[in-house]
Structures are given as C-alpha cells and as structure tokens.
C-alpha positions in Angstrom: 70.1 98.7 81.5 71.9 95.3 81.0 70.0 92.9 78.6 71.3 89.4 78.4 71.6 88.0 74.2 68.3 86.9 73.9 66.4 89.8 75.1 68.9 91.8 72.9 68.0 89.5 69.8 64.6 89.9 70.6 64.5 93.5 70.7 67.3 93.8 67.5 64.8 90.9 65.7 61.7 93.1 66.1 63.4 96.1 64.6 64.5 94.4 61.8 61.6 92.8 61.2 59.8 96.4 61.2 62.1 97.6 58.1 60.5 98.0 54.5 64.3 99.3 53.1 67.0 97.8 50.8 69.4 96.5 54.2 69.3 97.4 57.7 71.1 97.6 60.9 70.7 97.8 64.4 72.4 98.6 66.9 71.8 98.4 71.0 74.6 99.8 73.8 73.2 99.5 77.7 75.2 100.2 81.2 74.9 100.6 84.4 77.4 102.3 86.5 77.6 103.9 89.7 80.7 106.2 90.8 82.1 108.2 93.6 84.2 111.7 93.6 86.2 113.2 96.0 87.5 116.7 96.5 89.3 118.7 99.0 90.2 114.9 101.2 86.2 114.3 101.4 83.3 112.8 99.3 82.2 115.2 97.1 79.1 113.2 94.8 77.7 109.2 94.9 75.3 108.5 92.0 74.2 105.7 89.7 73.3 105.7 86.1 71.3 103.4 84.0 71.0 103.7 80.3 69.5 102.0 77.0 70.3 102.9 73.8 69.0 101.2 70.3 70.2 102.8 67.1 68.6 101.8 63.7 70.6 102.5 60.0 68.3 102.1 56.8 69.5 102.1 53.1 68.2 102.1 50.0 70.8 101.8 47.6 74.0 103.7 49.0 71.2 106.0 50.3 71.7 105.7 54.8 69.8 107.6 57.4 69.9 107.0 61.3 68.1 107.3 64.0 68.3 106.7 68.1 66.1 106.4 70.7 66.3 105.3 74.4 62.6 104.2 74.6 61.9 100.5 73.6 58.4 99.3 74.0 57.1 98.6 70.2 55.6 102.6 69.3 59.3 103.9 69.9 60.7 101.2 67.8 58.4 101.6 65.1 58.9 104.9 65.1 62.3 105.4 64.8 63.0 102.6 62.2 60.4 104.8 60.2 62.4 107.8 60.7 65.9 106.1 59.6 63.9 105.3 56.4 62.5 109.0 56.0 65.7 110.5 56.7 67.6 107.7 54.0 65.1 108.4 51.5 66.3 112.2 52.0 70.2 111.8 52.2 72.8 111.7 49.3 74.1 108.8 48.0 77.9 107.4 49.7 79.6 106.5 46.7 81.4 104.0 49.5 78.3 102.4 50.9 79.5 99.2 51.9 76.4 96.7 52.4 75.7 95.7 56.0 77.8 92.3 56.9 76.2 88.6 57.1 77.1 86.1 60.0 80.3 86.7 61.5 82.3 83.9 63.8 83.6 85.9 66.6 85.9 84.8 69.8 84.3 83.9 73.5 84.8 87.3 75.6 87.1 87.7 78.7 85.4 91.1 79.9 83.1 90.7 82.0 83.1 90.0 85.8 80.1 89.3 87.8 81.3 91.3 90.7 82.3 94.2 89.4 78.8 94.1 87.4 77.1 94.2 90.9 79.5 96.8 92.6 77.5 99.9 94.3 78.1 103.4 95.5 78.4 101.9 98.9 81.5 99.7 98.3 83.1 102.3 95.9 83.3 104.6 99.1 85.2 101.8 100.9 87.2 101.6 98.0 88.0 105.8 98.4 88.7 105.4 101.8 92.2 104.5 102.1 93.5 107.0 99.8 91.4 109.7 101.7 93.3 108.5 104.8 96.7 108.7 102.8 96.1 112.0 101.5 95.1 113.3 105.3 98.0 111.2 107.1 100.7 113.0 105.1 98.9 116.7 105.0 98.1 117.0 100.7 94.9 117.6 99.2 93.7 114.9 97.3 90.7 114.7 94.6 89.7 112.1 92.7 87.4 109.6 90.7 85.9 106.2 91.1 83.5 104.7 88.5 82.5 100.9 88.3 79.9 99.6 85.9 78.5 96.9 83.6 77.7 97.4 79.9 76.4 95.3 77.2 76.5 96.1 73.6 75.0 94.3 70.1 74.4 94.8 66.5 72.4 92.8 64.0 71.8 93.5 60.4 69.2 92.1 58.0 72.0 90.4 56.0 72.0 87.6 59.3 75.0 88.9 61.6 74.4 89.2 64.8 76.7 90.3 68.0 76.4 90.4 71.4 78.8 91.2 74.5 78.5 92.1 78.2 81.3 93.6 79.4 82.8 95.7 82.9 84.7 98.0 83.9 86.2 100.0 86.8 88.5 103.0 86.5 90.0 105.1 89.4 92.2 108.0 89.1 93.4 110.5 92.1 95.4 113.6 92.0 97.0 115.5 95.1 98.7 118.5 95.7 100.5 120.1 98.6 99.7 122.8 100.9 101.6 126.1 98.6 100.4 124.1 95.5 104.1 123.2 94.3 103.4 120.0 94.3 101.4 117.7 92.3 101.5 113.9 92.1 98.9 111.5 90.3 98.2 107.7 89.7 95.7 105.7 87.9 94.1 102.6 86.3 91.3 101.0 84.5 90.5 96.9 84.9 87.6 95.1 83.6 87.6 93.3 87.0 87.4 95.5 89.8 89.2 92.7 92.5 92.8 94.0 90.3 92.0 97.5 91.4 94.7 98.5 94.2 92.9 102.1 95.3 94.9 102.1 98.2 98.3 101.9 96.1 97.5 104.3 93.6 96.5 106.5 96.3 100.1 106.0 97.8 101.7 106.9 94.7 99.8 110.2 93.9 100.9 111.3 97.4 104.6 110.2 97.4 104.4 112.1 93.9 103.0 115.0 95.4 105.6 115.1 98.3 108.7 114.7 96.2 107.2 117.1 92.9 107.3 120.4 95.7 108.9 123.2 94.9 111.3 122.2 91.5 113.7 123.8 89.8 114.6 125.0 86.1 116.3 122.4 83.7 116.9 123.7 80.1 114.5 122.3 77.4 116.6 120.0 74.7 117.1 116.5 73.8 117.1 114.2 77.0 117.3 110.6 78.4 113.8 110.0 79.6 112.6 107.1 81.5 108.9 107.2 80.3 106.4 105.6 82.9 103.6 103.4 81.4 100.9 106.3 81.6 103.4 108.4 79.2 103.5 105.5 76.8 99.7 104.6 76.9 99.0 108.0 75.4 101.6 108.2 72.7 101.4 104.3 71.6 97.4 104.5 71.5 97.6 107.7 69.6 99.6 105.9 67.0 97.5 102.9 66.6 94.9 105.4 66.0 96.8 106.3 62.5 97.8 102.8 61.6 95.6 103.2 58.8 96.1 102.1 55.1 93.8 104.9 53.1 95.8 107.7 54.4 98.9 106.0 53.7 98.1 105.2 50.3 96.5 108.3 49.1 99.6 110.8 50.7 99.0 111.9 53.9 100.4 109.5 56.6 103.8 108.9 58.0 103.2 105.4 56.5 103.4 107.0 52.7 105.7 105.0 51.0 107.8 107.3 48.7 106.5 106.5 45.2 103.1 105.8 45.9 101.3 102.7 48.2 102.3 102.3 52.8 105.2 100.9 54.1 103.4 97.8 55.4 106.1 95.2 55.4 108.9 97.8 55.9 111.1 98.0 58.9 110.3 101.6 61.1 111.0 100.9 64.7 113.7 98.9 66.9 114.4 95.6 66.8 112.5 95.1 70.4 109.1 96.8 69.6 106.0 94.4 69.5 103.0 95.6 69.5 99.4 93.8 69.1 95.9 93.2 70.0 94.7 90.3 71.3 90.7 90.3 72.3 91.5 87.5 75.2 94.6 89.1 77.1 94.4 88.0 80.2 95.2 91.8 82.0 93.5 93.9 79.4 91.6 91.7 77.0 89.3 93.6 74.4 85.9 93.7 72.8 85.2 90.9 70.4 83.6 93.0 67.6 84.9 96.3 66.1 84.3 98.4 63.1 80.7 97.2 61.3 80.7 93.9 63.4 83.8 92.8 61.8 85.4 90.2 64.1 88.3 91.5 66.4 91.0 88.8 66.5 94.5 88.6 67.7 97.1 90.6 65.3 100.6 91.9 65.3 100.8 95.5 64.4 104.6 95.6 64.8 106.6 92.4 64.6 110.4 93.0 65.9 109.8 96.8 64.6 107.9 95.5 61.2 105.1 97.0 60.3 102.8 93.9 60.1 99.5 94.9 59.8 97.3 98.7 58.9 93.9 98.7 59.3 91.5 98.4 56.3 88.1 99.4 55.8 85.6 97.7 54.5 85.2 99.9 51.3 89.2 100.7 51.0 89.9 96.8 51.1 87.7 96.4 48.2 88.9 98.6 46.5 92.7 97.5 47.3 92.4 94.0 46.8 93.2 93.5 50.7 91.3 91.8 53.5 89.2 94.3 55.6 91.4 94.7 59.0 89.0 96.6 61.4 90.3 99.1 64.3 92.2 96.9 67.1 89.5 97.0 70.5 93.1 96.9 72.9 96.8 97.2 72.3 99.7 95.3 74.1 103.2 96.1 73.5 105.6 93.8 75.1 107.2 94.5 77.7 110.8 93.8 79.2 112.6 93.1 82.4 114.1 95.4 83.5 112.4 97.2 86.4 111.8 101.3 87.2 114.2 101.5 89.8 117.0 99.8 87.6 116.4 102.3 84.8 116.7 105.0 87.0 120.3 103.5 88.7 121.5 103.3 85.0 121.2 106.3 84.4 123.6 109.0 84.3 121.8 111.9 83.8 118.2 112.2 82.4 114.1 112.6 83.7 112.0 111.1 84.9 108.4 111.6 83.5 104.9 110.5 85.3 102.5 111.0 82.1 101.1 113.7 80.1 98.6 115.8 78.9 96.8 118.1 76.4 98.3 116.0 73.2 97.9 116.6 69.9 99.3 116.3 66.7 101.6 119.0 65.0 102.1 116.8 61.4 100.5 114.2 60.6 103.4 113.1 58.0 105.8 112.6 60.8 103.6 111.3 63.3 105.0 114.5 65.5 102.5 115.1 68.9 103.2 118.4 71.5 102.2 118.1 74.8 103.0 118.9 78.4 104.6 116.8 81.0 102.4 116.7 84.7 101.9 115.9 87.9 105.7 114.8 89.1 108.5 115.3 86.4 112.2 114.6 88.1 115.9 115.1 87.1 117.8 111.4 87.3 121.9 112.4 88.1 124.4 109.5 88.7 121.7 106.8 89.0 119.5 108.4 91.4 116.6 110.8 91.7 117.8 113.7 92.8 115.0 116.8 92.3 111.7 118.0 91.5 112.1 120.2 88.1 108.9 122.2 86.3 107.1 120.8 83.8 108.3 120.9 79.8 106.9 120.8 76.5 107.7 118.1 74.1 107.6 117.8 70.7 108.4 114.2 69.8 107.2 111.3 67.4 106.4 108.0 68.8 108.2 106.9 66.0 111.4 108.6 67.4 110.7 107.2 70.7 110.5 103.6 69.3 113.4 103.4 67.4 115.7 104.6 71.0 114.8 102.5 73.7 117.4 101.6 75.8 115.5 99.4 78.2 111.7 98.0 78.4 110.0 97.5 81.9 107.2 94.5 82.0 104.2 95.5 80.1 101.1 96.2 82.7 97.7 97.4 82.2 98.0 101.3 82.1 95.3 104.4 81.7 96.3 107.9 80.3 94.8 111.6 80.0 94.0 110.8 76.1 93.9 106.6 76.0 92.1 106.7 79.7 89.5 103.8 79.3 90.4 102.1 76.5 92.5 98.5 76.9 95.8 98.7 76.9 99.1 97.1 78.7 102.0 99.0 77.8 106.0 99.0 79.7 107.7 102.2 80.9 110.9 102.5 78.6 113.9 104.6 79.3 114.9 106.1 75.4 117.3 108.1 74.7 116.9 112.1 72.6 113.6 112.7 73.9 112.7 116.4 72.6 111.5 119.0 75.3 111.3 122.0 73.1 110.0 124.9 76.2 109.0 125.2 80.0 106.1 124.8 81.4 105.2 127.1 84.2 102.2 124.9 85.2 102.1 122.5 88.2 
C-alpha cells in the first residue's frame, strides 16, 4: 500500500499520540510491486504484491523495545505501541541510546515516477518479450527477472521530526546459456524510472555473452590487466562504502586505522582520478533523502582526487568524538572517464576481460581484501582484441588495490550487481592493471 504524507502523518501522529514512554519513534515502509519471471525462453510466474508496514520504538531512559505490525485500524496500533513499551520496560539499558532526533530540513526527492508507480504485470510481459525473442532467434536458453513497483516510506519521532518519501523502482536482470551449457552470458539494471529500462538491449547482451563465453579455455591464475565492466565495479566500490566507517577505524579494526591511533580521514589512499560521492538528486541514480535515524542525506565527497574526504559517523560515535554525525550515503557515484569499452580493449596488449561477479566476501577486514568468482562471460584481450572465451577465476583483491592502478575510466552509468543489486549507484568500467586471480574456477 502507497500512502501519500498526510495519511502517513496521520497514521505516525496517532501512534505517537498513543505513547505514555520517555521518547518515541515510528516508523511506516509501504509498496506495491508487480513482477514477471521467465525460465526455459517462456513466462514462468506474474504476480503482484501489496504491503504496509508500521514499526513503533519506545524508551524509557536508554531502555528500547520494538514492535511491528502490518494491521492499521486503531486496536492494532494501540496494541503494538503497548507492546514496544512492555518489551522496553523489559530490555537492558544501551549505554549508547542516542535520543530520537527533532525536525530535520531535508532535500526535494528525484525518485519517484508516476509511470513506473502505475506499471502492471501486463506491460512487464511486453517488456520480457523482446529478450524472449532474442534468446529463441539465436538458439540459448534464457531466464530471467522483471520487477517494477512503487514504495513509500516515513518516520516521525515524538521529539517533532518527521519524513516522508515515495519512491520507484524497476530492476530487470536475464541470464542465458547455450545448448552444452559452456556458455553463459548475463546483463542487468535497476532505474527508478522504468522509461530508462532498455529490456530489449540487456537481453542482447546476455545472449552475445552467451555465444562468445562457449566452450573456454585455461589461462593461469596470477596478476593480470583487467578491464572491469561496471557490474564488477558496482559490487566491489559498494562493498567499500559499506566500511567507510569512523568507529572501526578509530578503535583498530579497519583498513582506515591510522598507525598510532585515530582513521586516515584526510589522508591520501587511492589515485589521483578516483571520486567518489553521494548526491540524493543525481539525475541517473538519485537516492533517498533520509538515512540512518532520519538524519538528512545530502550531497558528499567520500573520495576527493583519491582523499579520503568524509567516514561515516554515528549518532552516538560523533558525540563522543567531537565530530558531526555523517549518516550511511542512500547512493554512490564515482566519476567516470572517457574513454569507452572498446578503446580499453584495443589498448590492450594482453589482459581479461571480466563481466561481473559473484559470491563476495571479505577475507580481512584490515586490508579491505574480498574473494570471489568471476561469471557469466570472462574473455582473454591479446594485441587489442578479444580473442577467447577462458573459465572462470578466483580473485583475491582489495578495492583499494584496484583504485590506486587504473589505467583508464569509462563514463560512469547507472549499474546493478550480485551483492549492490538494487541499491543506487553509477559507477565506470575501468581497465587496472595487477588484478589478483589466485585459482580456477570450474563453474560456468
């Protein structure tokens, strides 16, 4: 269910209204969304889903208890602000309650679209159809995953803030494989405004993938020149970001410990050419205008010409620090340069090409090192062209690495991965030099 800002004041008022504790919070997140998937070159499922959720925190003192419900005529509210004050009354005190937040100022939202709210099962199909023909036309198997929707979310607290944002989305990914099952090829996106969704091209993509990825060979594991295609880079920039945190830093456990004691904000760690920062109103993938405990989201630089510019900082860490509270970024945007895909591929000598990843995760913390596995259409780069299919690897790299040897930056566009899949972000495909595969993969 969608509710427009006064029926989600009304509904956060009368819950506040209902509370006999020290503070309170409320919290409401709605959608509705409607999706198609296809298997095996045919629709497989259609369906529609439509949810309400209101979420009520109670304190007294640094004493916090929640509770959810998905029911909102006035007995269901009643009831559950109740039960957040039963179960605070119960819990143990946080020694870093951090009161709920008064009035913010917050920025006008870029994301939401009209038409994409309204989109149906019916036109999703339409959408599918293209890359169905694709996959039949050229003889792979193709499966994939369309889902379109409309969401609204809000917050109030009984200190005065309150929050309110509709937003959309549409995210589409295909995979394909050929006949033998050597092949594999994939291609996605995410958009807040479904018109910017090319189903048809992606679908293209995954198949040429597919075609090209059949049967490969054996190359060695070790350190090569990789051109890095903006799926690859979503994942490993947006699992960064994630650690771009001051506590962890300054207590000792983050690969922005400064030797001594304190992070390395301030302190040069990447190339010259990395920028990287959030910016709620960007035009191709604008973000949410609220983050962590309704703290504002506004437009920051995260890395300034390879500067560490910013960490984040919660609410209770700032205090205690002396800093300003910097909340979680809602997108990223690293920018992007101009040189395209085929270019990187022409200068270079030898190296691979990689379509994304998968099954990340981090080795050490300390070094910001991740292990994963390349998939769905790796390819060895000889004398400036692409020349064959090889199997997949495992890498062990650090973004870090990887930002401090770019050789060449493609324009930044909106981009989706297989662990940053719906999340904002506009990242480049780089080329970078000493990329680490440490073993083969056997896996298609």
């Amino acid at each position: 269910m969608i509710l427009s800002r006064s029926e989600a004041k009304q509904i956060t008022d009368k819950a506040l209204s209902l509370s006999k504790a020290d503070s309170c919070s409320v919290s409401l997140g709605g959608h509705e969304r409607g999706h198609v998937r296809f298997a095996l070159n045919s629709a497989t499922t259609s369906g529609f889903q439509d949810d309400l959720t209101l979420s009520v925190t109670s304190n007294f003192g640094k004493r916090s208890g929640l509770a959810s419900i998905n029911e909102l005529d006035d007995d269901s509210i009643t009831a559950a602000v109740r039960k957040s004050e039963e179960i605070a009354r119960l819990a143990r005190e946080n020694p870093e309650f951090m009161p709920p937040l008064g009035p913010q100022e917050y920025l006008e939202s870029r994301t939401y679209y009209e038409s994409t709210a309204k989109a149906r099962p019916d036109k999703l199909a339409v959408l599918c159809d293209p890359v169905l023909k694709e996959a039949m036309d050229k003889k792979v198997t193709a499966a994939g995953f369309l889902d379109v929707g409309a969401g609204c979310a809000g917050m109030a607290t009984s200190n005065g803030l309150f929050a309110f944002e509709e937003s959309t989305g549409a995210v589409f990914t295909v995979s394909a494989r050929t006949s033998d099952g050597t092949g594999s090829g994939w291609a996605g996106r995410n958009y807040h405004d479904m018109a910017r969704l090319d189903t048809k091209h992606l679908g293209q993509v995954a198949v040429k993938k597919t075609l090209e990825s059949q049967k490969p060979i054996a190359v060695p594991p070790g350190k090569y020149t990789v051109i890095l295609e903006a799926s690859a880079v979503c994942d490993l920039l947006g699992l960064m970001i994630g650690n771009f945190d001051a506590r962890p830093a300054d207590e000792g456990r983050s690969f922005l410990t400064k030797k001594g004691g304190g992070n390395k904000l301030g302190e040069k760690l990447f190339g010259d050419k990395v920028n990287l920062y959030s910016d709620p109103q960007h035009d191709v993938a604008p973000g949410t205008i609220y983050s962590t405990d309704g703290l504002p989201a506004t437009k920051r630089t995260w890395i300034g010409d390879g500067v560490v510019e910013e960490l984040i900082y919660s609410r209770y860490w700032a205090q205690k620090t002396g800093h300003e509270p910097v909340p979680y970024p809602t997108n990223l945007i690293m920018a992007g340069g101009s040189t395209s895909l085929e270019e990187m591929v022409r200068n270079t000598k030898k190296g691979i090409l990689v379509t994304r990843f998968w099954y990340i995760r981090m080795v050490d913390p300390r070094t910001l090192l991740y292990t994963g596995l390349t998939r769905d259409g790796t390819f060895l780069i000889e004398n400036g062209k692409v020349t064959k299919p090889i199997k997949n690897f495992r890498f062990n790299e650090s973004p870090i690495a990887m930002l401090n040897n770019i050789e060449a930056m493609a324009p930044s566009e909106r981009a989706a991965g297989s662990e940053v899949e719906d999340w904002s972000v506009s990242v480049p495909s780089l080329l970078v030099r000493d990329f680490t595969f440490s073993s083969l993969s056997d896996a298609v």
